[in-house]
C-alpha positions in Angstrom: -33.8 27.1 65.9 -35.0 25.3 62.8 -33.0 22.2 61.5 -32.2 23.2 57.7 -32.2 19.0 57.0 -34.9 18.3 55.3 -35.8 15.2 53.8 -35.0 16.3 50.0 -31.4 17.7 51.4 -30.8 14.2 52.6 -31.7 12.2 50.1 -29.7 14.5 48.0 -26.8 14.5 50.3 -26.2 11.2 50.2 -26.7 11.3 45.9 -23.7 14.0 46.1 -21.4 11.4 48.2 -21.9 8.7 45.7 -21.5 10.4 42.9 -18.5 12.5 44.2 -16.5 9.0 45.0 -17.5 7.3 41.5 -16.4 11.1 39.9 -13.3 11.0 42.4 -12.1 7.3 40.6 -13.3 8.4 37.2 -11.0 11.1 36.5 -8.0 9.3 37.5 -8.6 6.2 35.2 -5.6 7.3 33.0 -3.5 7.5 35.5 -4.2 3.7 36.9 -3.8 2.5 33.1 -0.7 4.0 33.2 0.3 2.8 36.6 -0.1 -0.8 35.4 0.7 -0.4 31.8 -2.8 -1.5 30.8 -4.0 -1.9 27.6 -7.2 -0.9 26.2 -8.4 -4.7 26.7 -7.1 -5.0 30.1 -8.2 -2.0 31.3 -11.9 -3.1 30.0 -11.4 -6.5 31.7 -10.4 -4.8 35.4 -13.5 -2.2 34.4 -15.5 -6.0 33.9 -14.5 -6.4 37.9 -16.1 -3.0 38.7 -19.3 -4.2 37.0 -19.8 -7.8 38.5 -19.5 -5.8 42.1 -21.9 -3.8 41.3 -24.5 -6.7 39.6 -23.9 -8.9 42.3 -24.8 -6.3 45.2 -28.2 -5.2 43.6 -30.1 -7.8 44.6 -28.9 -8.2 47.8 -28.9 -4.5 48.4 -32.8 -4.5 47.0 -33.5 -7.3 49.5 -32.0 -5.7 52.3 -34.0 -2.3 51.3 -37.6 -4.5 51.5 -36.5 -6.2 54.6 -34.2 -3.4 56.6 -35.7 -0.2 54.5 -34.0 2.3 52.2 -32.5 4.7 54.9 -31.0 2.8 56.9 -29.3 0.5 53.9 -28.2 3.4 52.5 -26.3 5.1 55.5 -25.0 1.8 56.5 -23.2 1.3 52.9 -22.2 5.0 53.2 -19.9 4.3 55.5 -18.0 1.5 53.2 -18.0 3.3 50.3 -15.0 6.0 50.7 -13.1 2.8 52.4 -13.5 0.8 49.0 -12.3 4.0 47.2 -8.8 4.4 49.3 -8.2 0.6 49.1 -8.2 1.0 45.1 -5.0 3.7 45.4 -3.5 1.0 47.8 -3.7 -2.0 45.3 -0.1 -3.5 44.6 -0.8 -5.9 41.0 -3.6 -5.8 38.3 -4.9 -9.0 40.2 -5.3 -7.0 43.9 -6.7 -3.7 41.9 -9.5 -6.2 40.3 -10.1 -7.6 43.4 -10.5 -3.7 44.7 -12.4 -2.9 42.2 -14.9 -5.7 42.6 -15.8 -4.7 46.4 -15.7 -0.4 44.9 -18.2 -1.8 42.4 -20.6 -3.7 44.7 -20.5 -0.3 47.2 -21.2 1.5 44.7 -24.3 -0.6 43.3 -25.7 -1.5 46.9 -25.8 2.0 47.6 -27.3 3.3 44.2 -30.0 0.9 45.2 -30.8 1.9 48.0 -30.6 5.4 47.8 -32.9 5.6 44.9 -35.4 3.7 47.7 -35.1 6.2 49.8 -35.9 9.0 46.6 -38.8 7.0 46.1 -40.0 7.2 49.3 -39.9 10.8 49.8 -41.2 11.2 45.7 -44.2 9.5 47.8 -44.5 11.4 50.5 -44.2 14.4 50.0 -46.6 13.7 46.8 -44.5 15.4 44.1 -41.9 14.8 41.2 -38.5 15.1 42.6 -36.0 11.9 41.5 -34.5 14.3 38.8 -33.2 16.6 40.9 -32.0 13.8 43.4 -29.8 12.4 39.9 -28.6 16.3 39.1 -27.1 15.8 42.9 -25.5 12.3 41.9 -24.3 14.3 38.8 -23.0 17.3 40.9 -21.2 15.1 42.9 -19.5 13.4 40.2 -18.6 16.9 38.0 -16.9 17.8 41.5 -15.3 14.1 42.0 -13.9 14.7 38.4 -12.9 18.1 39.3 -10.6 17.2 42.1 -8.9 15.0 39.8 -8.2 17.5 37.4 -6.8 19.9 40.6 -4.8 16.3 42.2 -2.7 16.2 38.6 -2.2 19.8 38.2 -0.6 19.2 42.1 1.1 15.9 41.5 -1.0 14.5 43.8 -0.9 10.4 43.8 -3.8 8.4 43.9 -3.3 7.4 47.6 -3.3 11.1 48.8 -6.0 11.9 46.3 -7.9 9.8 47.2 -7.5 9.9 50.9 -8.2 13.3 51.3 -11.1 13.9 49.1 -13.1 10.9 50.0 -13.0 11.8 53.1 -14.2 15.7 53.1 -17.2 14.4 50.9 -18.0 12.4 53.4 -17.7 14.8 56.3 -19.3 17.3 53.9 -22.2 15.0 53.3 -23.0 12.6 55.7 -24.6 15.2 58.5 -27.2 15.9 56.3 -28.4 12.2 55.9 -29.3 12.3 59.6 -33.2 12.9 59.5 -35.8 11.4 61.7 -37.3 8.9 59.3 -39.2 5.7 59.0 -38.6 3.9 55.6 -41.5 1.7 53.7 -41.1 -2.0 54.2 -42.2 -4.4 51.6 -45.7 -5.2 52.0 -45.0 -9.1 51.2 -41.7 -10.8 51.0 -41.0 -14.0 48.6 -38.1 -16.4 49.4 -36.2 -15.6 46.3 -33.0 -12.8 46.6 -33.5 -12.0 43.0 -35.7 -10.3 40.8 -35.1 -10.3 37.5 -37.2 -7.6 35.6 -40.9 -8.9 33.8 -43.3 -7.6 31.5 -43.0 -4.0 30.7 -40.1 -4.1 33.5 -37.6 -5.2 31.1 -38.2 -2.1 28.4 -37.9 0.4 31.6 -34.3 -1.8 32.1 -33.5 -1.7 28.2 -34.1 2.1 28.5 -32.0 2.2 31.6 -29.2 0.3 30.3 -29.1 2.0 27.0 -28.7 5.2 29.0 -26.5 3.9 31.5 -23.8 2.1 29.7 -23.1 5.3 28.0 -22.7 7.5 31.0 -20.9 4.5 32.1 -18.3 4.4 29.1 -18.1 8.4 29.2 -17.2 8.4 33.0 -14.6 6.1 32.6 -13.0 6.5 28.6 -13.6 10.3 27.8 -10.5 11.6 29.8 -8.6 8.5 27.5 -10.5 9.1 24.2 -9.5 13.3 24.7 -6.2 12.0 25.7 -5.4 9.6 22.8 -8.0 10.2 20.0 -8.1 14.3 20.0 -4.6 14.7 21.3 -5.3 16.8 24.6 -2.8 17.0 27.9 -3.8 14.9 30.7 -5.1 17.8 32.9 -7.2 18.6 29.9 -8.3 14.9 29.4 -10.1 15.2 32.7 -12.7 18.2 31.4 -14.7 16.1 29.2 -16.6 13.9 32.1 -16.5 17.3 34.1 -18.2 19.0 31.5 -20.6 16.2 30.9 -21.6 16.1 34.6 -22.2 19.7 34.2 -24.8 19.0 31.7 -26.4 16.8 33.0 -27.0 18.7 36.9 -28.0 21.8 34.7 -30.7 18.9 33.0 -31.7 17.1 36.1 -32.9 20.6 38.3 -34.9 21.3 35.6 -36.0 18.0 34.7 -38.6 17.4 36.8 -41.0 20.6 35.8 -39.4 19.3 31.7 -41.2 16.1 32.1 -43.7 17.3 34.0 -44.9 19.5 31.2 -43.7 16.7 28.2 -44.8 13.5 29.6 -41.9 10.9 30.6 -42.6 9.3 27.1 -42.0 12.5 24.5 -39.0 13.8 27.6 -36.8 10.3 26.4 -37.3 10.5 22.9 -35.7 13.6 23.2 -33.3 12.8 25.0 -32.7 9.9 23.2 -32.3 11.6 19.7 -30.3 14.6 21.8 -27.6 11.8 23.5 -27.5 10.2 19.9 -26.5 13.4 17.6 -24.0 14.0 21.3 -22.4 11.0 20.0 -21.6 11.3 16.4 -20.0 15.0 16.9 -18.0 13.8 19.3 -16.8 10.5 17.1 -17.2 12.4 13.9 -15.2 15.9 14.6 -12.2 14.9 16.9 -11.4 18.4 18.2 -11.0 19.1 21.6 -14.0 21.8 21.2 -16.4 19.3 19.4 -15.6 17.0 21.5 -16.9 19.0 24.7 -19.8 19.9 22.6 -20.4 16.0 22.3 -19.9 15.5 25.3 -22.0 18.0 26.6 -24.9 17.1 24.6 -24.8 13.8 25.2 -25.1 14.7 29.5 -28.2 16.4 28.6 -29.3 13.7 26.2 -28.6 10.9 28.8 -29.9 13.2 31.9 -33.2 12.4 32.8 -33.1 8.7 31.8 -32.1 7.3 35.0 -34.6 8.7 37.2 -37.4 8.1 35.1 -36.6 4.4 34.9 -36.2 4.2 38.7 -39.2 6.2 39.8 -41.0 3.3 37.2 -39.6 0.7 39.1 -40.2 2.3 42.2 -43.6 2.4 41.4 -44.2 -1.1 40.1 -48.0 -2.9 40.9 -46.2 -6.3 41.1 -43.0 -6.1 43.3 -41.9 -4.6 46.2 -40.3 -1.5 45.9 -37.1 -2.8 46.6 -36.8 -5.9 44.5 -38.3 -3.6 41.5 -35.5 -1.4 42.1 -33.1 -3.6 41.9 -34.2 -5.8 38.9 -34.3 -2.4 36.7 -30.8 -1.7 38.7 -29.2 -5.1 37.1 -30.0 -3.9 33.4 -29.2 0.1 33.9 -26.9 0.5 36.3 -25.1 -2.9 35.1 -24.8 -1.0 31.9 -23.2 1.5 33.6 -20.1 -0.1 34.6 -20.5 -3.2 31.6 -20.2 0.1 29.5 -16.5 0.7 29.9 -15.6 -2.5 29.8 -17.7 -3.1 26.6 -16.1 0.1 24.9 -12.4 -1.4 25.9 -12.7 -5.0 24.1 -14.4 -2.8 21.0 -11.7 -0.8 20.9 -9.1 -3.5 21.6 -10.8 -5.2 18.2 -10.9 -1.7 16.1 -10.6 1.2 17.3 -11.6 3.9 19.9 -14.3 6.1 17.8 -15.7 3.0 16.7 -16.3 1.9 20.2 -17.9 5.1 20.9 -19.7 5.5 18.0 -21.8 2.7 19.0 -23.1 4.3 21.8 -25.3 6.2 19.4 -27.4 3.3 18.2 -28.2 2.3 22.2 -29.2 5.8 22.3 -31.5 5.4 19.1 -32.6 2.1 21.1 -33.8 4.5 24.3 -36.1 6.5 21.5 -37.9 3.3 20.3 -38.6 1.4 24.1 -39.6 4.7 25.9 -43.1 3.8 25.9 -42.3 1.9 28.3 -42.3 5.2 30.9 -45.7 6.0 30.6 -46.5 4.7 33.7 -44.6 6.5 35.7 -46.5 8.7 38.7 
């Protein structure tokens, strides 16, 4: 009898788990704000917490990918991950939450890291385009983490029970499928340094991947608060928007592979720049619940393919090791990711909430000018 784990299924397996526990603590963000009667400025400053985990973990989880290799990293932090998750629901003060959120964060990084390593690998190996489809999988995950939520408040669930219980079947759902006979790349040279801060056409692939990322960062963790408070919804409705962003962008990210394919990573962000952009203004500009979706929508598939081209660049990189190149694009994209709620929270502390998002449509402008910089991609 055949084993049915391949190495795709893995990689992708393990791209469901993380996105199903960042999903899972995504669509309960209202309810923790309201737990701690947070306002929109503290709630960006514990989000800041969530975002220095994650920045500090990159470059030791790149290291650790040269010296240890991707597969292993990533199974290792696997296993800390859902444990982070839990120990949020447990946290008694704003001070112990931060302090949650800081190690959540740095799981969450370490493993983004290495897991896109491990993409790379097989992108290598088995000698064709596949890190979209490996991001539709984080994607999928996170529409079905933001799913549970909306099924946890329709039950009454708390956070602790929440979270409990669906960490943990992800993670028995997922972690099987990891297990593949398989020999990761080392770095062919190793420098003393820990960190890699991104050079030459390196930092446009960040730019790009931190323009990208710090809106699928502030959507992921304001858009159940901005349907909640700007367009008037219910709560269990508030939790639709991220899920039906995450549904955009999975539908995107199977097919994106053959789409830039055929376009050429350059032309394939432009659109999706100018496609996440005119996401953002319908959703600032027409605050219905209907438009907003649309928005919201639009602005998944606009945002969709960003991320993997920008790590399958870095991946790819003639002057660092795989892991190191990873990471440095890592700090400036994924760092956006989880600056970006922060960064909408203090903007919207100062004026208001459709400001703060409205913004997100001149980064998204910013991806259509610094694409160029994907042309290099395999």
């Amino acid at each position: 009898m055949s084993d049915w784990r391949t190495p795709w299924r893995a990689v992708a397996a393990m791209f469901i788990l993380n996105g199903a526990l960042f999903g899972i603590w995504a669509s309960r963000v209202p309810a923790v704000a309201e737990k701690f009667g947070l306002s929109h400025a503290a709630l960006g400053f514990l989000l800041l917490t969530l975002a220095a985990g994650a920045v500090c973990s990159f470059p030791i989880a790149g290291k650790a990918v040269d010296r240890l290799g991707a597969v292993r990293v990533t199974r290792l932090i696997a296993f800390t991950y859902p444990v982070t998750l839990v120990a949020l629901s447990l946290a008694p003060t704003q001070i112990t939450l931060g302090a949650a959120l800081f190690f959540f964060g740095a799981a969450h990084g370490a493993m983004d890291v290495a897991m896109n390593g491990w993409g790379a690998e097989t992108e290598r190996r088995l000698d064709r385009r596949m890190m979209s489809s490996f991001h539709a999988m984080w994607s999928f995950g996170a529409g079905l983490g933001a799913l549970s939520g909306y099924l946890a408040v329709y039950l009454g669930m708390g956070l602790f029970v929440h979270f409990l219980i669906s960490s943990a079947a992800v993670f028995a759902a997922t972690y099987y499928a990891a297990n593949i006979p398989w020999e990761s790349d080392r770095a062919a040279h190793r420098d003393g340094s820990i960190f890699a801060f991104p050079t030459g056409t390196l930092v446009l692939v960040g730019i790009v991947a931190f323009c990208a990322a710090l809106g699928e960062g502030a959507v992921a963790d304001w858009s159940a608060v901005y349907l909640k408070n700007i367009v008037q919804t219910s709560e269990s409705a508030a939790t639709l928007g991220y899920t039906v962003f995450s549904v955009a962008m999975v539908i995107v990210r199977l097919l994106g592979d053959r789409l830039v394919t055929v376009t050429g990573p350059v032309r394939a962000a432009r659109i999706s720049g100018i496609c996440a952009a005119v996401g953002v203004l319908i959703t600032v500009l027409l605050p219905s619940l209907t438009a907003a979706l649309l928005g919201f929508a639009l602005m998944g598939i606009g945002y969709a393919v960003i991320m993997p081209l920008a790590f399958s660049r870095a991946a790819n990189d003639p002057d660092l090791p795989a892991g190191q190149a990873i990471s440095s694009v890592a700090t400036l994209g994924y760092g956006g990711m989880l600056i970006g709620p922060a960064f909408v929270g203090f903007v919207a502390e100062s004026t208001d909430l459709q400001i703060a998002f409205g913004l997100l449509a001149v980064l998204a402008i910013l991806i259509v000018f610094a694409s160029s910089s994907l042309k290099h991609t395999p």
